[in-house]
DRENSE-33921 format. One record per residue (C-alpha): residue number from 1; residue in one letter; x, y, z. Coordinates in steps of 0.5 Angstrom, whole numbers. Example, Ala and Ser with C-alpha at 12.3 -4.5 7.8 and 13.67 -1.06 7.14 Angstrom:
REM DRENSE-33921
+-----+------+-------+-------+-------+
! pos ! code !  east ! north !    up !
+-----+------+-------+-------+-------+
!   1 !    a !    25 !    -9 !    16 !
!   2 !    s !    27 !    -2 !    14 !
+-----+------+-------+-------+-------+
END
This chain:
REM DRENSE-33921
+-----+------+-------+-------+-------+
! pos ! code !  east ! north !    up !
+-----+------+-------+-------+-------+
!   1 !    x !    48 !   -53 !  -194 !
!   2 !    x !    45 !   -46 !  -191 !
!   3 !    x !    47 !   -42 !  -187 !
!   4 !    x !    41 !   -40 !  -184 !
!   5 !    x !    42 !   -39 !  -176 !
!   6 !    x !    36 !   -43 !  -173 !
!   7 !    x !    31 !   -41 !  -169 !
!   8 !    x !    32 !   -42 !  -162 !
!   9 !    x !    27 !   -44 !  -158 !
!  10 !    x !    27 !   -43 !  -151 !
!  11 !    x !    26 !   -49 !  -148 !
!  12 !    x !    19 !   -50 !  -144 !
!  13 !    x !    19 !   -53 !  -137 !
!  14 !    x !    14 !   -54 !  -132 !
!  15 !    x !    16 !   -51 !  -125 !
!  16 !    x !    17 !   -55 !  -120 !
!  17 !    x !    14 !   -57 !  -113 !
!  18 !    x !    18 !   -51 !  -109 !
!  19 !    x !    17 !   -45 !  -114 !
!  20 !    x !    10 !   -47 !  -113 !
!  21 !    x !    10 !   -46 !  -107 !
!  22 !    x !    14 !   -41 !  -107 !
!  23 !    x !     9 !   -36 !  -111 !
!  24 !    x !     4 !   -39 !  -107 !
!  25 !    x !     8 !   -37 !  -100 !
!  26 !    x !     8 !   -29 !  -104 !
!  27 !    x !     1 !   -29 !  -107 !
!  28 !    x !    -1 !   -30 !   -99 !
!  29 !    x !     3 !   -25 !   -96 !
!  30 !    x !     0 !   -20 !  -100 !
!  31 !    x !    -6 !   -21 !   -98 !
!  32 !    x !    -4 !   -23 !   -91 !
!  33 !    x !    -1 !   -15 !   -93 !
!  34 !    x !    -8 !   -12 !   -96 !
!  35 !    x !   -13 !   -16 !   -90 !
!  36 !    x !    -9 !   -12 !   -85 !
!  37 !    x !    -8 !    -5 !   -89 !
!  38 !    x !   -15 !    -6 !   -89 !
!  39 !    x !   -17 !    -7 !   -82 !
!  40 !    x !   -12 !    -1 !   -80 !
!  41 !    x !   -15 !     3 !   -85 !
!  42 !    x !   -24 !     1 !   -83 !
!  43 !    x !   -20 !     2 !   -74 !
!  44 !    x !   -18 !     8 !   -75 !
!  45 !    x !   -24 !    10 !   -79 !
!  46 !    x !   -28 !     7 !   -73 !
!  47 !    x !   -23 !    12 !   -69 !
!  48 !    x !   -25 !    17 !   -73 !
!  49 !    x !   -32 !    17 !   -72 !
!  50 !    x !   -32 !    15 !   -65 !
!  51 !    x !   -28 !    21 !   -64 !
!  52 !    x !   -34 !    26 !   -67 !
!  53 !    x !   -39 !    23 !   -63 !
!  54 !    x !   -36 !    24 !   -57 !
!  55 !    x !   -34 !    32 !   -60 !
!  56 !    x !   -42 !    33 !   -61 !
!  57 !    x !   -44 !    30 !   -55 !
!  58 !    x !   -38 !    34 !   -51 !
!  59 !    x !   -42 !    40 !   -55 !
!  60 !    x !   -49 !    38 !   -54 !
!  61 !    x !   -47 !    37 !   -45 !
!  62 !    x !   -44 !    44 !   -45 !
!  63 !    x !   -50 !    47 !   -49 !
!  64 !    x !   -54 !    43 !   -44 !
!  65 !    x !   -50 !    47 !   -38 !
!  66 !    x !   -50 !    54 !   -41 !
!  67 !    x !   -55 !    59 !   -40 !
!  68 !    x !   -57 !    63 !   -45 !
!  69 !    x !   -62 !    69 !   -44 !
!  70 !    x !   -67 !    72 !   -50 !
!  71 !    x !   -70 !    78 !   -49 !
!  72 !    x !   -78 !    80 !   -52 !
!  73 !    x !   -80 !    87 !   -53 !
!  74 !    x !   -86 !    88 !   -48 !
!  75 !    x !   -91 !    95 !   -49 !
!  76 !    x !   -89 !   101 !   -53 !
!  77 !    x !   -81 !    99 !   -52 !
!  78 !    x !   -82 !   100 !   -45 !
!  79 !    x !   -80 !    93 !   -42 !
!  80 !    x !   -76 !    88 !   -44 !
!  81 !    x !   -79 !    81 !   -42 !
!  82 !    x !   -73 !    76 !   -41 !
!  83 !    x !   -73 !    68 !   -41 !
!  84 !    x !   -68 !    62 !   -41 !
!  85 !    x !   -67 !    59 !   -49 !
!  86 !    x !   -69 !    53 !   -46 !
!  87 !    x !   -75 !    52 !   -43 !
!  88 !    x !   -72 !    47 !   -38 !
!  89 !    x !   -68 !    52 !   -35 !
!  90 !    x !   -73 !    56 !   -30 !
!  91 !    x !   -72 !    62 !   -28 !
!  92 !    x !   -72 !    64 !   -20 !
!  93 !    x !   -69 !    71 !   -19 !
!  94 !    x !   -64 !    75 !   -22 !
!  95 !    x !   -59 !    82 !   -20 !
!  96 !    x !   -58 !    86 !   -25 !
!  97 !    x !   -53 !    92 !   -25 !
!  98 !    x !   -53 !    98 !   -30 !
!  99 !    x !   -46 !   102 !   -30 !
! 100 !    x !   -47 !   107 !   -25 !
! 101 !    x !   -47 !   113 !   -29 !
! 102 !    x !   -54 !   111 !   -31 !
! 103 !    x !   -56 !   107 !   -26 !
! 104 !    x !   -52 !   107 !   -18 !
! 105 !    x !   -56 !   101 !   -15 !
! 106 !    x !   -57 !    95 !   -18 !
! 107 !    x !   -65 !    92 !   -19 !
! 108 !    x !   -66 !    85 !   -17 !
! 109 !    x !   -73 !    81 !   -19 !
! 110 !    x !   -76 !    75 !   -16 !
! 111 !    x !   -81 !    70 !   -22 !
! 112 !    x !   -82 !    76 !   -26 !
! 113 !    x !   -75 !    77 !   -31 !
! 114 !    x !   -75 !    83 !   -35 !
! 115 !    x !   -71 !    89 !   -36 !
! 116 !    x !   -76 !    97 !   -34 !
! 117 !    x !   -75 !   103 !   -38 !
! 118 !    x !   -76 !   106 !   -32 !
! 119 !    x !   -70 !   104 !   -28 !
! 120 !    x !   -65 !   108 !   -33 !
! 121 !    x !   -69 !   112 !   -38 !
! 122 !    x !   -67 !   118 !   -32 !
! 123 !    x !   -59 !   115 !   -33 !
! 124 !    x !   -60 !   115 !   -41 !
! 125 !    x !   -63 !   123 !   -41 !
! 126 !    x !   -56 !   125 !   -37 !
! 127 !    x !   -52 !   121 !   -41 !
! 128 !    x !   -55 !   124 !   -48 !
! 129 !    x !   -53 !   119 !   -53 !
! 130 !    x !   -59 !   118 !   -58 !
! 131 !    x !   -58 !   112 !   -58 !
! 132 !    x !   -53 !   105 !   -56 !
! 133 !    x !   -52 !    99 !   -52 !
! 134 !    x !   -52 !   100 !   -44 !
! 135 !    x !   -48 !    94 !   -41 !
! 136 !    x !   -52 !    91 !   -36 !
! 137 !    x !   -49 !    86 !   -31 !
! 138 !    x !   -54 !    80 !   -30 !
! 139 !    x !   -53 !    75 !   -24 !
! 140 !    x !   -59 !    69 !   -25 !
! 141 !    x !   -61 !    63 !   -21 !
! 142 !    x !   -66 !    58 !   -25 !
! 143 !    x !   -68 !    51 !   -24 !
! 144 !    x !   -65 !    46 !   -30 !
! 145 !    x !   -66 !    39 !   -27 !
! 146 !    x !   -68 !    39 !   -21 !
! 147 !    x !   -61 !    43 !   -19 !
! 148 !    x !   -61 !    50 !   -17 !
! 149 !    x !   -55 !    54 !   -22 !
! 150 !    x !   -53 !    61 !   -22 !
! 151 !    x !   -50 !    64 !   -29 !
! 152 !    x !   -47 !    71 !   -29 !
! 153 !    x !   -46 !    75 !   -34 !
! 154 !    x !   -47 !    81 !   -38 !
! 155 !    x !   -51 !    83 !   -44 !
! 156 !    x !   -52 !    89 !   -48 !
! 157 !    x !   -58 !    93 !   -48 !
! 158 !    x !   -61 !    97 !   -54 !
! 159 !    x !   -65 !   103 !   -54 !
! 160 !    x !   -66 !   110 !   -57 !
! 161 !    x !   -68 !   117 !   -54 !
! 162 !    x !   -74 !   121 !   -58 !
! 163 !    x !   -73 !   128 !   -57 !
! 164 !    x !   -81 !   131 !   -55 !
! 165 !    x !   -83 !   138 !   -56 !
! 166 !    x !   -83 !   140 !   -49 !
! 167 !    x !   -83 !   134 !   -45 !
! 168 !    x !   -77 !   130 !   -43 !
! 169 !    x !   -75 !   125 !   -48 !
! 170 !    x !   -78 !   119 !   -49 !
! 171 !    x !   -73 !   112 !   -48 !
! 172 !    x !   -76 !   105 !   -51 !
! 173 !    x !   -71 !    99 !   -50 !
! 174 !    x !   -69 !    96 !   -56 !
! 175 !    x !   -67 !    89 !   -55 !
! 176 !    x !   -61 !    84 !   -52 !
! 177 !    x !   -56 !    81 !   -54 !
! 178 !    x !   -51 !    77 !   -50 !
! 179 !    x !   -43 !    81 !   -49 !
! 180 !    x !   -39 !    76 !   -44 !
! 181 !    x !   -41 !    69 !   -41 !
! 182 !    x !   -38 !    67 !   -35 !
! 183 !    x !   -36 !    73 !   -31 !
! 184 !    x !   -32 !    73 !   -26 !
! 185 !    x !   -31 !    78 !   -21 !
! 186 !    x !   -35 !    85 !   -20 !
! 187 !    x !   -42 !    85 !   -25 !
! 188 !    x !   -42 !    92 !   -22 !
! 189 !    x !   -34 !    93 !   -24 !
! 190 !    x !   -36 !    89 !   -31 !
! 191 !    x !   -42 !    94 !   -34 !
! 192 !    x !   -37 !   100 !   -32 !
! 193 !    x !   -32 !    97 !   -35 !
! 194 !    x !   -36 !    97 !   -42 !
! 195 !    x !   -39 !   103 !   -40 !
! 196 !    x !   -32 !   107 !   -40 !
! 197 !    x !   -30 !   103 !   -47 !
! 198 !    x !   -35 !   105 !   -51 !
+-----+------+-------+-------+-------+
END
């Protein structure tokens, strides 16, 4: 006789009709578990990008009601013609203050936006600063869809002083940029402000 332990075999049995069942039962609680984990994940992707649309159209509104001035140098350096960055909005009248150290009384213009050296070059010779910005404070009313609107503002006027053999120095205007949008208070008070604090 041998010794030789036999090999045991496990014993082979079919699963019954519960077993079955029961890993039926988790075979579809896992994917009732990866059908929902899908939908929340594609909700919030569509939450997401419902969410930018109404950013970008939340930019593209307020850009719509901003106002925004270019100015285009006209001449020799000698006016500035200013227009709208949209065509759609037009222009009506515009009040301009200078600081008073340069200019002491505002200028208004009516269908015709620009900016003339000859309403400060006397005001630049007195301050006697080759070149710079002059902060002008801008009170305009333009059309944009039919509705009359108003913006206020104060932009930055670049221009250099030309020293002339015998003559008074020559001032060209140099260009516009925007310094503050949506002033409040006293335009006046605002180009004096920036004036003072450069």
């Amino acid at each position: 006789m041998s010794d030789e332990p036999r090999k045991k075999r496990l014993p082979l049995r079919w699963l019954s009709l519960a077993e079955i069942v029961g890993v039926v039962a988790v075979v579809v609680a896992v994917l009732g578990y990866w059908d929902s984990h899908r939908e929340r994940t594609q909700e919030s992707r569509e939450k997401a990008l419902a969410a930018r649309e109404r950013q970008v159209e939340a930019r593209a509104n307020a850009l719509k009601q901003s106002f925004l001035m270019t100015g285009t140098l006209e001449g020799s350096g000698d006016r500035i013609r200013l227009a709208s960055q949209r065509p759609e909005q037009v222009i009506q009248t515009q009040t301009i203050w200078f600081p008073r150290a340069i200019r002491a009384t505002r200028v208004e213009t009516t269908g015709n936006p620009r900016l003339e050296v000859g309403w400060v070059e006397d005001g630049l010779r007195k301050a006697k600063i080759e070149s710079g910005r002059v902060p002008v404070g801008v009170l305009t009313v333009f059309i944009e869809d039919g509705l009359t609107k108003t913006d206020r503002a104060v932009y930055q006027v670049g221009y250099s002083l030309h020293g002339r053999t015998l003559r008074k120095a020559e001032v060209d205007l140099d260009g516009l940029s925007l310094a503050r949008r949506g002033v409040t208070g006293d335009l006046q008070a605002a180009a004096d402000n920036l004036w003072a604090a450069r």
